[in-house]
The first five atom37 places (N, CA, C, CB, O) and aatype in JSON, in Angstrom:
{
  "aatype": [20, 20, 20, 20, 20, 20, 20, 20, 20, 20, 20, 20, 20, 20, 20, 20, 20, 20, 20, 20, 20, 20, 20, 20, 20, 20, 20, 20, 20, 20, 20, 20, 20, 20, 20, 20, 20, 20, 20, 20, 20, 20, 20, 20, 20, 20, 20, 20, 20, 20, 20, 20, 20, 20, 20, 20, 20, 20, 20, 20, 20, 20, 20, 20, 20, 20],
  "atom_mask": [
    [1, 1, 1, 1, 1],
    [1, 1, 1, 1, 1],
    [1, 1, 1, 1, 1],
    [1, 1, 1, 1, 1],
    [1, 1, 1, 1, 1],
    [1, 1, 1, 1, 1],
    [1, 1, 1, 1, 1],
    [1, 1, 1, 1, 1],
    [1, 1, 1, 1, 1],
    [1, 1, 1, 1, 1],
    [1, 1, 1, 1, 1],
    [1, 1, 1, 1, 1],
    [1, 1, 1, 1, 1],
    [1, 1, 1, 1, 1],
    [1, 1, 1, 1, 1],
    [1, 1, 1, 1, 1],
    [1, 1, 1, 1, 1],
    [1, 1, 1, 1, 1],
    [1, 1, 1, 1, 1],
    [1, 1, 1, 1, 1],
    [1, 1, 1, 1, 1],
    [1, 1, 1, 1, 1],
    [1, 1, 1, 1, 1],
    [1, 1, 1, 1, 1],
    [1, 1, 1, 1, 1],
    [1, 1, 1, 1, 1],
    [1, 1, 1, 1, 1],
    [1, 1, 1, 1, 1],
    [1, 1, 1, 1, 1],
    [1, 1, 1, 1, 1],
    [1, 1, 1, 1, 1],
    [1, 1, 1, 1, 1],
    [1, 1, 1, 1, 1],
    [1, 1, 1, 1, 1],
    [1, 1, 1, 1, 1],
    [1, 1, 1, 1, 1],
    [1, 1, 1, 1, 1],
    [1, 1, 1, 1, 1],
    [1, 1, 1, 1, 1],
    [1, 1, 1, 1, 1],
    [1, 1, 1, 1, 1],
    [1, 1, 1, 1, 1],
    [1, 1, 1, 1, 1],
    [1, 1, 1, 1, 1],
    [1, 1, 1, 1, 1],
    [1, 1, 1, 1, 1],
    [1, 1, 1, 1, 1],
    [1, 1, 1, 1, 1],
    [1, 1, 1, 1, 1],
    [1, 1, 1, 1, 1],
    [1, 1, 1, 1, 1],
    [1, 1, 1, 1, 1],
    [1, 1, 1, 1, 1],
    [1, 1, 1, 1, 1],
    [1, 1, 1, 1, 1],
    [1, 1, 1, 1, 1],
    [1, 1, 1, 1, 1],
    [1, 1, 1, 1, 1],
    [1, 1, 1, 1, 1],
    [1, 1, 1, 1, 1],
    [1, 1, 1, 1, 1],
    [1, 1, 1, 1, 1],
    [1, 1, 1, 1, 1],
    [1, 1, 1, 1, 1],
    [1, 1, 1, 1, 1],
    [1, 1, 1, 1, 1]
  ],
  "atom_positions": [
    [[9.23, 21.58, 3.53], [10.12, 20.66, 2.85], [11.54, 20.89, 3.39], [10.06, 20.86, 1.3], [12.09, 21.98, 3.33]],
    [[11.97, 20.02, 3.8], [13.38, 19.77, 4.3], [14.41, 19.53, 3.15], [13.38, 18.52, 5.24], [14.4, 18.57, 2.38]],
    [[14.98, 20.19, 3.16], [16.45, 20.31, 1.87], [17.85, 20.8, 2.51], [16.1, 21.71, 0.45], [18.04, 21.76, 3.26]],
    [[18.85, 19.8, 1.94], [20.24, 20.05, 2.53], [20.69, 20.8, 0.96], [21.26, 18.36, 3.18], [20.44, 20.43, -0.18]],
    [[21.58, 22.16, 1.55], [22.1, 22.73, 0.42], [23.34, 23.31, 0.79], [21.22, 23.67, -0.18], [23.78, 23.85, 1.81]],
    [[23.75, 23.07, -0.27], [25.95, 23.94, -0.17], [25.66, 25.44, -0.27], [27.5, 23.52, -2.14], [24.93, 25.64, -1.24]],
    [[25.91, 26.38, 0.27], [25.72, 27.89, 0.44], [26.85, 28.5, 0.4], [25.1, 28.3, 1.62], [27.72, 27.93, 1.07]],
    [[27.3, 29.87, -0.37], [28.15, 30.8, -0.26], [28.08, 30.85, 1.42], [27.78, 32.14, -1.17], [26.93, 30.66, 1.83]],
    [[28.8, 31.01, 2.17], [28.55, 31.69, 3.3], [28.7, 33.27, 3.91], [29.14, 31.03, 3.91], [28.1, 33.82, 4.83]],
    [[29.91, 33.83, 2.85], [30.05, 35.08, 2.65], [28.86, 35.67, 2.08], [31.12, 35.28, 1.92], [28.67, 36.89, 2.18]],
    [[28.19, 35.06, 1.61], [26.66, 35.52, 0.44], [25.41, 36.08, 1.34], [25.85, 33.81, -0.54], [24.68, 37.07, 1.38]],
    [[25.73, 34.11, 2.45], [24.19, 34.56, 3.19], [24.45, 35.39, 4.44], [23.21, 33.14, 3.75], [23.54, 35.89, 5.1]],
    [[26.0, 35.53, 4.78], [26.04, 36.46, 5.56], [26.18, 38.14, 5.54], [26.75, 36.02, 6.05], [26.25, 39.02, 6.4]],
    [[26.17, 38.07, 4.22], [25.77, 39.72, 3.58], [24.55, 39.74, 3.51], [26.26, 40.22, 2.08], [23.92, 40.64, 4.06]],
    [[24.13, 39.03, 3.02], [22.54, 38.75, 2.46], [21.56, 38.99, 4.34], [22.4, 36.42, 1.49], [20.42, 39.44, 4.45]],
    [[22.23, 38.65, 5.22], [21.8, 38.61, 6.53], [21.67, 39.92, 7.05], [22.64, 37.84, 7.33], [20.64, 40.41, 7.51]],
    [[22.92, 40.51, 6.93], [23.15, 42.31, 7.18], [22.26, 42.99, 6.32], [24.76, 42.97, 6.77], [21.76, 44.03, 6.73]],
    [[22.01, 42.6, 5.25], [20.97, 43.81, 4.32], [19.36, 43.52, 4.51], [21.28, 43.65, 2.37], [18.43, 44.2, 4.07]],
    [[19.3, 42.55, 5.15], [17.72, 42.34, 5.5], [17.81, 42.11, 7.0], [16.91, 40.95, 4.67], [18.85, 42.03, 7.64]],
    [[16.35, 42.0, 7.55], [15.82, 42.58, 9.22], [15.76, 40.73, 9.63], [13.62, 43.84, 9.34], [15.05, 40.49, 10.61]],
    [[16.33, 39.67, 9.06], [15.87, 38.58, 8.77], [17.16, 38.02, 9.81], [15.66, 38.2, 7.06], [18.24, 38.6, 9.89]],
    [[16.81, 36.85, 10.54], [17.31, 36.9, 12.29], [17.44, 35.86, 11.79], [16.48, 37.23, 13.86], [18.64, 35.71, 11.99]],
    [[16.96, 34.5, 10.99], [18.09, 33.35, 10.38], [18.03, 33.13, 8.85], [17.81, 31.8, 11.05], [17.35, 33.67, 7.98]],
    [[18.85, 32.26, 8.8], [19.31, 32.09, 7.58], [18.11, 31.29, 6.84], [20.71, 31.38, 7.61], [18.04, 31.33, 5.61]],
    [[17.26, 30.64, 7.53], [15.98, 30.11, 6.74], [14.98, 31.11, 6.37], [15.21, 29.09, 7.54], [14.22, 31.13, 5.4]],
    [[15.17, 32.15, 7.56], [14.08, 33.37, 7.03], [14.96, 34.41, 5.84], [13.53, 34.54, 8.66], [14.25, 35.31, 5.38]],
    [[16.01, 34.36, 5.45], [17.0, 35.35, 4.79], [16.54, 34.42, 3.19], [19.09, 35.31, 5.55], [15.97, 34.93, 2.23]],
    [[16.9, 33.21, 3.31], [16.44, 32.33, 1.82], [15.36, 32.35, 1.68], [16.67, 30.92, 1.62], [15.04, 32.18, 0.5]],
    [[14.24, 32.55, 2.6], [12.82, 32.24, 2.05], [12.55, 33.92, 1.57], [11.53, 31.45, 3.44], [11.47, 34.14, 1.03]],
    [[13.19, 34.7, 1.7], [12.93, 36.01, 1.44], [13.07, 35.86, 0.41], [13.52, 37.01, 1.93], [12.12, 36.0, -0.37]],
    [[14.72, 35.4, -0.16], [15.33, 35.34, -1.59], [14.37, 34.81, -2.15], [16.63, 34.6, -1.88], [13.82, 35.44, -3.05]],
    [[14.07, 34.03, -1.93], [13.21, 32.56, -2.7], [11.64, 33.46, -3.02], [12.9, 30.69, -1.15], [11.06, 33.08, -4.04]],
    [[11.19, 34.2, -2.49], [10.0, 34.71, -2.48], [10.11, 36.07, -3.65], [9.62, 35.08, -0.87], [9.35, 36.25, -4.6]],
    [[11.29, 36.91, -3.28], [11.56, 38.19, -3.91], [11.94, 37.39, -5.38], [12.9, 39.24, -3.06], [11.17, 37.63, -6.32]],
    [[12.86, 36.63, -5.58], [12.92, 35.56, -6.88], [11.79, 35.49, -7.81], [13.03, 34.09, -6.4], [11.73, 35.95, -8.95]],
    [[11.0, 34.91, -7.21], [9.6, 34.79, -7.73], [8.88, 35.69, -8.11], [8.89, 34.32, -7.03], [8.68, 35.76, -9.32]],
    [[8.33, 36.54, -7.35], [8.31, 37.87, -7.98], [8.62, 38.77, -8.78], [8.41, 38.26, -7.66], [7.89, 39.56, -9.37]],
    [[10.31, 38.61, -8.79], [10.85, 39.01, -10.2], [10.32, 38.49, -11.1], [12.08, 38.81, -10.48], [9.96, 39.26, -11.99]],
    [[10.06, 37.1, -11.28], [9.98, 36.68, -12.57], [8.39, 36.52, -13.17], [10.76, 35.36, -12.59], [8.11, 36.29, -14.35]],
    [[7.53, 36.69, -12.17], [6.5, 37.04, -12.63], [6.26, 38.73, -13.49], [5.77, 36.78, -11.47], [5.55, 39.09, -14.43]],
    [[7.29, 39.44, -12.57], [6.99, 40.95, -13.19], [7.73, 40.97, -14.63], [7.69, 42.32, -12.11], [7.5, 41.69, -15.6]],
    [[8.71, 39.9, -14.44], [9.11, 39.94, -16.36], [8.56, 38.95, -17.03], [10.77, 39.71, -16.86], [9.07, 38.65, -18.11]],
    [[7.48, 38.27, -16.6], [6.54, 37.85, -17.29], [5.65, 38.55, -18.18], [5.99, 37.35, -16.6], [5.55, 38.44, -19.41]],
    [[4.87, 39.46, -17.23], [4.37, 40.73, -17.53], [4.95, 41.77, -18.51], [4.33, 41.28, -16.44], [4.35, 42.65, -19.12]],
    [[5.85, 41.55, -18.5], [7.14, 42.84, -19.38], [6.6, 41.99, -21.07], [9.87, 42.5, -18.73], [6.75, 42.58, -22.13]],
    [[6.05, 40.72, -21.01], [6.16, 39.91, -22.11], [4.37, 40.63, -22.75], [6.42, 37.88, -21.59], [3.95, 40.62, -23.9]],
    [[3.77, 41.1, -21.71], [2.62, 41.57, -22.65], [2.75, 42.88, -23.31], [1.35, 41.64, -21.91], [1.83, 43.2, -24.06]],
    [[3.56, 43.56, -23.19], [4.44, 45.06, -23.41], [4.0, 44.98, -25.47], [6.98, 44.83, -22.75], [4.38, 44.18, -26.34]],
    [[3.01, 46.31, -25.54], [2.57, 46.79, -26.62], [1.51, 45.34, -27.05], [3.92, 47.28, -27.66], [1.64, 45.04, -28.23]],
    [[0.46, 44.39, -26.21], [-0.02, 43.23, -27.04], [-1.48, 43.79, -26.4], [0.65, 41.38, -26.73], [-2.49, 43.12, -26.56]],
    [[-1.52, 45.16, -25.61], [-3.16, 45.09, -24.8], [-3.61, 46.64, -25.13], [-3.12, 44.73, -22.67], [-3.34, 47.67, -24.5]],
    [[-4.28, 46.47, -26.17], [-5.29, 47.65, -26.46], [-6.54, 48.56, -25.18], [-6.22, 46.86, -27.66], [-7.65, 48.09, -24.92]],
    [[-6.26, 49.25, -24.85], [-6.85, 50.57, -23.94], [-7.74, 50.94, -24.65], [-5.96, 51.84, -23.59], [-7.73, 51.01, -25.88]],
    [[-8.72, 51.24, -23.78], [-10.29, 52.25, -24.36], [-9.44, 53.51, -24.22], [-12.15, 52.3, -23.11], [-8.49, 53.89, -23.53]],
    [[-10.65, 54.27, -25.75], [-10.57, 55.36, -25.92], [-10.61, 56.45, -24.64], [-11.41, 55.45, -26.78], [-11.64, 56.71, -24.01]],
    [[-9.61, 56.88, -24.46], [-9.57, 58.33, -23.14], [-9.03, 57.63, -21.99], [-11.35, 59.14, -22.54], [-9.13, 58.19, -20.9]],
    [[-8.5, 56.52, -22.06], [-8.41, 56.35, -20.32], [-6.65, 56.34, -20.53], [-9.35, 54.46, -19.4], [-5.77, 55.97, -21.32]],
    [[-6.83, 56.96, -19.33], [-5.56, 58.23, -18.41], [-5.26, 57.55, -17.42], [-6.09, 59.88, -17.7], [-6.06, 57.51, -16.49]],
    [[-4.13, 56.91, -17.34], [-3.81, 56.05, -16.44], [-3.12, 56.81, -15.04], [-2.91, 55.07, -17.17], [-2.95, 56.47, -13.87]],
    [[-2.81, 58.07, -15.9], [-2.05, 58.67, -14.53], [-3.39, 59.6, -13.74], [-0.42, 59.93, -15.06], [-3.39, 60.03, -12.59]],
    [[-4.0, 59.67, -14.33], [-5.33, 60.36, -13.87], [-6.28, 59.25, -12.78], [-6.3, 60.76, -15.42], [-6.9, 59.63, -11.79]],
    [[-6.2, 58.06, -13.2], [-6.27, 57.31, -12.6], [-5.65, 57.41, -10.91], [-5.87, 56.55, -13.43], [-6.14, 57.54, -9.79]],
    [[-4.29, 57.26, -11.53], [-3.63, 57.15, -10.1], [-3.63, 58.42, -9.13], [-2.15, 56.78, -10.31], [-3.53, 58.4, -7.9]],
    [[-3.78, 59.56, -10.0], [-4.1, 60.63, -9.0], [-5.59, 60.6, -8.08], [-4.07, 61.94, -9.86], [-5.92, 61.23, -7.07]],
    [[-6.26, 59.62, -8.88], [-7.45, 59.55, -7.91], [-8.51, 59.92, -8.81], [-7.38, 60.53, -6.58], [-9.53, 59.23, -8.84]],
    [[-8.38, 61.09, -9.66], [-9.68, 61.45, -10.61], [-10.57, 60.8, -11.47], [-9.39, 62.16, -11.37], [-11.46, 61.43, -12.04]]
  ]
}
């Protein structure tokens, strides 16, 4: 999709230096992607104390592998 947009330019040219991202379409689609992601993970923040766990399970035990 082709879109004309008004841009900080001081923004995307910081925004250019802090990522490995060689133009400015790959620097926004990053934003645009990492964006999204945020807001799915505080989506998630919305099930916080609503999901009941079986008895004994050890989540960090889990992650150690056991």
């Amino acid at each position: 999709m082709r879109t004309n947009v008004l841009l900080d330019d001081k923004l995307v040219d910081e925004a250019l230096k802090l990522t490995n991202a060689r133009t400015k379409r790959e620097v926004i689609h990053m934003a645009l992607k990492e964006f999204v992601e945020n807001r799915k993970r505080l989506d998630l923040r919305d099930l916080s104390g609503k999901i009941k766990f079986a008895e004994g399970y050890d989540y960090k035990a889990m992650r150690e592998g056991k």
